[in-house]
C-alpha positions as a Markdown table, in Angstrom:
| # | Residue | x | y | z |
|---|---|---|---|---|
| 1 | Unk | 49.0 | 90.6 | -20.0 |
| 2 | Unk | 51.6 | 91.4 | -22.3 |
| 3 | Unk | 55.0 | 92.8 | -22.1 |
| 4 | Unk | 55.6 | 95.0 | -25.0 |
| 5 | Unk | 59.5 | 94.6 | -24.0 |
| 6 | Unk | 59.7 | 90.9 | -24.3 |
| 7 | Unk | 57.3 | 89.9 | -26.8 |
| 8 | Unk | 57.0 | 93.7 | -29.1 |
| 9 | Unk | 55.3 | 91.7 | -32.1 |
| 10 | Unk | 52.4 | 90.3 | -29.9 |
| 11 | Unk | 51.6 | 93.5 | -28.2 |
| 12 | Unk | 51.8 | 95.1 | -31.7 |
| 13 | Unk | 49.7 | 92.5 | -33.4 |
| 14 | Unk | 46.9 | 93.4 | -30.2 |
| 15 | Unk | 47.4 | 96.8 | -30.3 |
| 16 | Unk | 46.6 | 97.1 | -33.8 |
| 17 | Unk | 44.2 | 94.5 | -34.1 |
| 18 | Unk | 40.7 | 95.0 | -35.4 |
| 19 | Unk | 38.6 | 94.1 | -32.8 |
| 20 | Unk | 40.5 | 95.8 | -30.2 |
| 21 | Unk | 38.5 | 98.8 | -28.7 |
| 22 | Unk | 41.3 | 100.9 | -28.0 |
| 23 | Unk | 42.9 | 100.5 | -31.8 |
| 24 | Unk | 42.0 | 104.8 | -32.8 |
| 25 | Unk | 43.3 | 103.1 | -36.6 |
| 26 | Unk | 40.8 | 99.8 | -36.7 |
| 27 | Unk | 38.5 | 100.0 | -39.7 |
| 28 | Unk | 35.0 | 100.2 | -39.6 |
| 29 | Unk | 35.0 | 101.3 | -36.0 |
| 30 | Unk | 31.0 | 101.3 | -36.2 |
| 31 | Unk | 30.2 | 97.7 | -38.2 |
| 32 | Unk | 32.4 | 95.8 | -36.0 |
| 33 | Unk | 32.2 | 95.1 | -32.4 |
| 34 | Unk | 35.4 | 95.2 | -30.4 |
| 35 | Unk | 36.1 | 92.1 | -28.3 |
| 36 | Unk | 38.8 | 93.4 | -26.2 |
| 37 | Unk | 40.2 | 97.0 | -25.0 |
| 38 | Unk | 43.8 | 97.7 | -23.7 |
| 39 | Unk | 44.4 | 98.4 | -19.7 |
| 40 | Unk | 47.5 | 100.0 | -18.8 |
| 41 | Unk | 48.8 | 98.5 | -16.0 |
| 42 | Unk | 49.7 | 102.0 | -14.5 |
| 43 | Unk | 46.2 | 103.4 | -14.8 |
| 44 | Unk | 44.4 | 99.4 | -14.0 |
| 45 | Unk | 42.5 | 100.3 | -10.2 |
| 46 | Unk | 41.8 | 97.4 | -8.2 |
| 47 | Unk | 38.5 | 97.0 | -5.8 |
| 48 | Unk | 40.4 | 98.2 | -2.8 |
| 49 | Unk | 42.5 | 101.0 | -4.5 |
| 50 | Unk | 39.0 | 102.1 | -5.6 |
| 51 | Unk | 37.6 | 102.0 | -2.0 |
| 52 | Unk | 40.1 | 103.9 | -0.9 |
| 53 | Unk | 40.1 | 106.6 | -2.9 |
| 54 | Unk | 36.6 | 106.7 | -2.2 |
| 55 | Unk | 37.5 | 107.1 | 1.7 |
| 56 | Unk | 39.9 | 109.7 | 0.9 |
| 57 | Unk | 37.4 | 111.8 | -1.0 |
| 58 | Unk | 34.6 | 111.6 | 2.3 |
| 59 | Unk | 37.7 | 112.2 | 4.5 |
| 60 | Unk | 38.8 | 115.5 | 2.8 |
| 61 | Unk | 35.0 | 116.5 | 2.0 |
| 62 | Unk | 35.3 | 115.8 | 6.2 |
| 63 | Unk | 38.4 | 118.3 | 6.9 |
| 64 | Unk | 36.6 | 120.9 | 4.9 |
| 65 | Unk | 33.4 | 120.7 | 7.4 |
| 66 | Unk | 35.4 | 120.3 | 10.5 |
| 67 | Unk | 37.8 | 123.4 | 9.8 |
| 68 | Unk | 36.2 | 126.3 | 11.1 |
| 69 | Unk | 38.2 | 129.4 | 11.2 |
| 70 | Unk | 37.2 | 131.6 | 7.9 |
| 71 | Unk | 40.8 | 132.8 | 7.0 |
| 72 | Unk | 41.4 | 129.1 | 7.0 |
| 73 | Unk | 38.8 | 128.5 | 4.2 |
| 74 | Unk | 39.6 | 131.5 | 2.1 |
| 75 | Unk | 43.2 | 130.6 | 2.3 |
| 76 | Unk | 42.9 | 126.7 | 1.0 |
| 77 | Unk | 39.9 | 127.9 | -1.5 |
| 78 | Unk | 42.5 | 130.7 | -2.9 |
| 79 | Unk | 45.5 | 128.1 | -2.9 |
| 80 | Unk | 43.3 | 126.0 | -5.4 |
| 81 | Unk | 42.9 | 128.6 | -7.8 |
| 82 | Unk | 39.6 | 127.6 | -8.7 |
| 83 | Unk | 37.6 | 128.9 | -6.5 |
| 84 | Unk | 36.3 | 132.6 | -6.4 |
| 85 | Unk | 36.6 | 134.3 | -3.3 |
| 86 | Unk | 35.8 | 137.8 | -3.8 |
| 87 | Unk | 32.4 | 138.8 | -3.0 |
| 88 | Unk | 31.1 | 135.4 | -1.7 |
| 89 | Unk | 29.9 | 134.5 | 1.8 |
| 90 | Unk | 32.0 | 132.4 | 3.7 |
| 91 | Unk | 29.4 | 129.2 | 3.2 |
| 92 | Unk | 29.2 | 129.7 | -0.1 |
| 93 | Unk | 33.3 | 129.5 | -0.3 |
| 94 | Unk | 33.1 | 126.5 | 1.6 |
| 95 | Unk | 30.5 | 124.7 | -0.5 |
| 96 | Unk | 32.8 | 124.8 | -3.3 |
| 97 | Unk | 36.0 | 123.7 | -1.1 |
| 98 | Unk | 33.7 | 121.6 | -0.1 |
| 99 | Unk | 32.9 | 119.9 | -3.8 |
| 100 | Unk | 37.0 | 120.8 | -5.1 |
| 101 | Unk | 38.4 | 118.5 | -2.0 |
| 102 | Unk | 35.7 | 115.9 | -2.9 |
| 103 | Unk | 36.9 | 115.7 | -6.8 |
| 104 | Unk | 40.4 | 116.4 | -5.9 |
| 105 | Unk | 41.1 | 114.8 | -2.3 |
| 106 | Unk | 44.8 | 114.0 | -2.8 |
| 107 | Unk | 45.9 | 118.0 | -4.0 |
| 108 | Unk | 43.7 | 119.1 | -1.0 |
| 109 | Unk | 45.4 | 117.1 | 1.6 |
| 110 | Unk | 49.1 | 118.4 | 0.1 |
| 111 | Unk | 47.5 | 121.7 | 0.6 |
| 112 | Unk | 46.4 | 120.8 | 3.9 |
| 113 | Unk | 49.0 | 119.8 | 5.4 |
| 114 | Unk | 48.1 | 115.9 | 6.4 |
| 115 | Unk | 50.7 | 113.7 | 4.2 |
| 116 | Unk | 49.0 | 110.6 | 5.8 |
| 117 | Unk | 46.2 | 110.2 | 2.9 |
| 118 | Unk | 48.6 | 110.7 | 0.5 |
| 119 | Unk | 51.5 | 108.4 | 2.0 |
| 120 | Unk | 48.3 | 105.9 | 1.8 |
| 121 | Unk | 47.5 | 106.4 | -1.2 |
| 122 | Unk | 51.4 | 106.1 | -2.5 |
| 123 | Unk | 52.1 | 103.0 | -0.6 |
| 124 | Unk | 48.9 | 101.4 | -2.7 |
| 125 | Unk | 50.1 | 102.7 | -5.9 |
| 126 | Unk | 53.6 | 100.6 | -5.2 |
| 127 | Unk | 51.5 | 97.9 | -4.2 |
| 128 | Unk | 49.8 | 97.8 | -7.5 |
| 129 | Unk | 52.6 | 98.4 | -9.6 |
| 130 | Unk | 54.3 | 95.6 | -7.8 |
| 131 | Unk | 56.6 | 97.5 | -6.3 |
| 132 | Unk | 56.4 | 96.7 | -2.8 |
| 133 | Unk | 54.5 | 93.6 | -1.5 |
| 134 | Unk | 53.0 | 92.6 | 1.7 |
| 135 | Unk | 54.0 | 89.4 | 3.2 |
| 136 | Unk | 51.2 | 88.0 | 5.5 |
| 137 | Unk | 53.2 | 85.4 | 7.4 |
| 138 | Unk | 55.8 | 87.2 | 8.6 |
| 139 | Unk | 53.4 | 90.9 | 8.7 |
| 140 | Unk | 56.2 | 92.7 | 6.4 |
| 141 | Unk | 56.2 | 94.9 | 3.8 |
| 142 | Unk | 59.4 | 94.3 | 1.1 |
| 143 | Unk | 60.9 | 96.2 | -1.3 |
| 144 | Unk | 60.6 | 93.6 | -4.5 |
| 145 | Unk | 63.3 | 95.4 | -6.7 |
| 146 | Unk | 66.1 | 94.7 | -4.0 |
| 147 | Unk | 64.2 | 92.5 | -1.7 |
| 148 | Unk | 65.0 | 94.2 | 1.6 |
| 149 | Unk | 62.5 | 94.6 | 4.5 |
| 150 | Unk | 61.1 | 97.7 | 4.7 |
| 151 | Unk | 58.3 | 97.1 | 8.1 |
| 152 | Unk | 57.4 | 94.3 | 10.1 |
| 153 | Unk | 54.2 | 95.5 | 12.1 |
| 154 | Unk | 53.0 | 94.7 | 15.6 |
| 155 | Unk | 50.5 | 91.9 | 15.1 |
| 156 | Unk | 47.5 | 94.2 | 16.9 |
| 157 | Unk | 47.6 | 96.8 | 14.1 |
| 158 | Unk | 46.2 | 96.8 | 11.0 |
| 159 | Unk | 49.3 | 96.5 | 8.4 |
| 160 | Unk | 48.5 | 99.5 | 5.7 |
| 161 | Unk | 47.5 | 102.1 | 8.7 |
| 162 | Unk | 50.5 | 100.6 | 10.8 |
| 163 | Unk | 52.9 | 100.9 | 7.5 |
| 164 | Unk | 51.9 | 104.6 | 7.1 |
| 165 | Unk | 52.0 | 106.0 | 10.2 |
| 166 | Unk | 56.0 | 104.3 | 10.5 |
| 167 | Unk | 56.7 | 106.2 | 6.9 |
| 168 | Unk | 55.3 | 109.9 | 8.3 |
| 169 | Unk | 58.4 | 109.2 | 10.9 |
| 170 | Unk | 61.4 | 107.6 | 8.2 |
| 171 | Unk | 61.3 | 110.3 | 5.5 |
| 172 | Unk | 64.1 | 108.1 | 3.9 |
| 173 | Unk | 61.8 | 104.7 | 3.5 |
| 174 | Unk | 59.1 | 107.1 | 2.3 |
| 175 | Unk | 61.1 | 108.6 | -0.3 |
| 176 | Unk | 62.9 | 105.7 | -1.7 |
| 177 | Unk | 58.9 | 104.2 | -2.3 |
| 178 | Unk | 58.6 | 107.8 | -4.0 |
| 179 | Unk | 61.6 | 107.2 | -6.0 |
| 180 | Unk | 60.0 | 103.8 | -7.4 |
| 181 | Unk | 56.9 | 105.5 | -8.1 |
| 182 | Unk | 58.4 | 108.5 | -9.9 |
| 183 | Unk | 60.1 | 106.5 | -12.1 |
| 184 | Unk | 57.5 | 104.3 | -13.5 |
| 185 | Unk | 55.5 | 107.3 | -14.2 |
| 186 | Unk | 58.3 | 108.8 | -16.1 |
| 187 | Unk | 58.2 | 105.9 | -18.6 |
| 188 | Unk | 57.0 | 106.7 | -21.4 |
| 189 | Unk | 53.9 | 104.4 | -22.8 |
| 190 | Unk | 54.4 | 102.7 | -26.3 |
């Protein structure tokens, strides 16, 4: 891991090296086989990030078959504006809401209405970015830039689902976390 603030002539002399995989300007790109590729530490997914996205996916591929009423379908599958309406059968609609919520489960749930999957899926993006960490021993969740306590959970509750459902109530915890998120994806990459 390199940062290209502190130590610019070593992330240059990677980036630009031969052998890595991500160089577009190495020679011979086909004679010589990369040993290494870049990972951006904002788009780098861990194991769990991965699982949950994956369970956010089923969940919204879920809300689709649970909602019943038809002016409910048309009206998500025409707020996607990629899905044909006119003409179709309401199963057919719903098969496609069906496979656009699957592909895209965090625009379908701010469509939805249910911020909880995306809360979750914000609080794991601080996480990874380092933004926030979780503190087993004493079951709280800090704010690393400033250090302050954001939540101590109940010690029967599971700490992510526990953390999430306190942010849906304290819009101003959730929206500082937002802040932190919105600007590291406002850096631009070198």
């Amino acid at each position: 891991r390199v940062d290209f603030v502190a130590n610019y002539m070593l992330y240059l002399f990677l980036e630009l090296h031969p052998f890595n995989s991500s160089n577009r300007h190495r020679h011979n790109r086909n004679t010589i086989k990369p040993l290494f590729y870049r990972t951006d530490i904002l788009t780098a997914k861990t194991d769990k990030f991965r699982a949950v996205e994956m369970d956010l996916a089923f969940e919204a591929e879920l809300a689709v078959v649970n909602t019943k009423d038809r002016d409910r379908i048309i009206g998500l599958a025409e707020a996607t504006g990629q899905i044909l309406v006119h003409g179709k059968m309401t199963d057919a609609i719903k098969a496609d809401l069906r496979m656009w919520a699957r592909k895209n489960p965090r625009l379908f749930f701010s469509m939805h209405g249910d911020l909880t999957p995306a809360i979750k899926l914000n609080v794991l993006d601080a996480q990874g970015l380092g933004l926030i960490e979780y503190n087993q021993q004493t079951r709280t969740f800090i704010d690393m830039e400033n250090g302050v306590d954001l939540y101590t959970h109940p010690v029967a509750e599971e700490p992510l689902e526990s953390f999430v459902k306190y942010l849906k109530g304290n819009p101003d915890t959730y929206n500082r976390i937002k802040e932190l998120l919105d600007y590291w994806e406002t850096i631009p990459m070198v």
